[in-house]
N, C-alpha and C positions, 0 to 999 in steps of 0.2 A: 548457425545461429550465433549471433554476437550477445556476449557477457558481460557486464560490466562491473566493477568492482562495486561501484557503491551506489548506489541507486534507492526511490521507491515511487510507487504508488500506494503507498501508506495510507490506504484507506482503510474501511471503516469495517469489523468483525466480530467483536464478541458483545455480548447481550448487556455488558455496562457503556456500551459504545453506540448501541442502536442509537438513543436522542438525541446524540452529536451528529449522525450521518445524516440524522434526517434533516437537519437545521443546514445543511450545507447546498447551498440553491446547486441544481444538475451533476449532481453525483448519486449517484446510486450502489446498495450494495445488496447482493442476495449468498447470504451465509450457506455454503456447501458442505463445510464439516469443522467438527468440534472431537476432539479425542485426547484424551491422556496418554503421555509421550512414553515411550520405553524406557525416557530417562527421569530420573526422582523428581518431581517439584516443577515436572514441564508439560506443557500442552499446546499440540498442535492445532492450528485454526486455518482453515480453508474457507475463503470466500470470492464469488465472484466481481467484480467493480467496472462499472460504468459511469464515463463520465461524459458531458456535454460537449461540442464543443465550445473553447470559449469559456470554460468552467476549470475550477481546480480545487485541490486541499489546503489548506493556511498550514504554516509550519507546525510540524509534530515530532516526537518520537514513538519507539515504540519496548516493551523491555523483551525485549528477545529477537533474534533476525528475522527477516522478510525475503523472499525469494518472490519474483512478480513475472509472468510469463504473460506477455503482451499479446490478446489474442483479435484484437479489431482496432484500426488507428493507427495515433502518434498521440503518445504522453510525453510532457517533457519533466524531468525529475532538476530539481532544483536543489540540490544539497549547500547547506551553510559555509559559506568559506571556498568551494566549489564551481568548475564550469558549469554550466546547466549541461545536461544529458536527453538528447532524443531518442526516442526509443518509436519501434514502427515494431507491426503484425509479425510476428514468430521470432523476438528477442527478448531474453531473458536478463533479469538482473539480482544482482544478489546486496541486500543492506542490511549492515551491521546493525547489533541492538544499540541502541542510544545513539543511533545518526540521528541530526537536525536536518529536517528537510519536507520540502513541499513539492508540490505536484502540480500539472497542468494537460488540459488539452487544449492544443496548440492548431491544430486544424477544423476543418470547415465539416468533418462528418464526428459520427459517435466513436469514443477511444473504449477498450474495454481491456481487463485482464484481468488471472488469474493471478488472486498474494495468497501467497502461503507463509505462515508465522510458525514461529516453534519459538516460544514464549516462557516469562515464569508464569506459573497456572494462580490461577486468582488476582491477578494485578489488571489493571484496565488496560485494555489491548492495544489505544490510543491514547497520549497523552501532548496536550500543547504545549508547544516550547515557548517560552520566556524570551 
C-alpha cells in the first residue's frame, strides 16, 4: 500500500459540516463514528466519502489531521503549492492539520474512502480556505 505524506480527501464529517456536504453537487458522506480521543481537547471522527465521478471538494482545511484509506476508484488530492497526487483502491494517505487542499474524482466510475480525523473537538470539522 503506498503512503503519501500529504494528502486529502477532506471531506465532509461532523454535524456543523452536514449543510456544507450537502450543498457540494456528487459528493456524498455517511458519518461512521464520533468519539472523544484519549488525548485532552481531541476527538476522533470517522466517516465514509463518496464522490462522483467528475465531482470534487473546493479548497479547505481542517484543524486536526486526516488519514484517508482509498476504498473504490481514483481521487486526485490537490494540495496548495503542491503536485497534484493520485490515489487509486487500497492507498492511504496521511494530511497534516492546516493543509490547503482540494479534492477530486478524476475518473469515469464512483471514487470512495475512508477519512479518519483526530481533530480539536468543538471546532468545525471543515473549514474553507481563503
Amino acid at each position: 500500500m503506498k503512503t503519501v505524506s500529504v494528502f486529502v480527501l477532506a471531506l465532509f464529517s461532523a454535524a456543523a459540516c452536514a449543510q456544507a456536504a450537502a450543498q457540494v453537487p456528487g459528493v456524498r458522506r455517511t458519518d461512521l463514528l464520533k468519539h472523544d480521543s484519549v488525548v485532552s481537547g481531541r476527538e476522533v471522527v470517522e466517516v465514509r466519502v463518496e464522490v462522483d465521478a467528475g465531482h470534487g471538494v473546493p479548497r479547505h482545511t481542517h484543524p486536526g489531521d486526516e488519514v484517508l484509506y482509498v476504498v473504490e476508484g481514483t481521487l486526485e488530492y490537490l494540495p496548495d503549492g503542491k503536485a497534484p497526487v493520485m490515489l487509486k483502491a487500497g492507498q492511504s494517505v496521511f494530511i497534516p492539520a492546516g493543509t490547503i487542499h482540494a479534492a477530486r474524482n478524476p475518473g469515469t466510475g464512483a471514487g470512495a474512502g475512508i477519512a479518519t480525523y483526530f481533530v480539536e473537538k468543538g471546532k468545525p470539522l471543515i473549514m474553507p480556505a481563503k
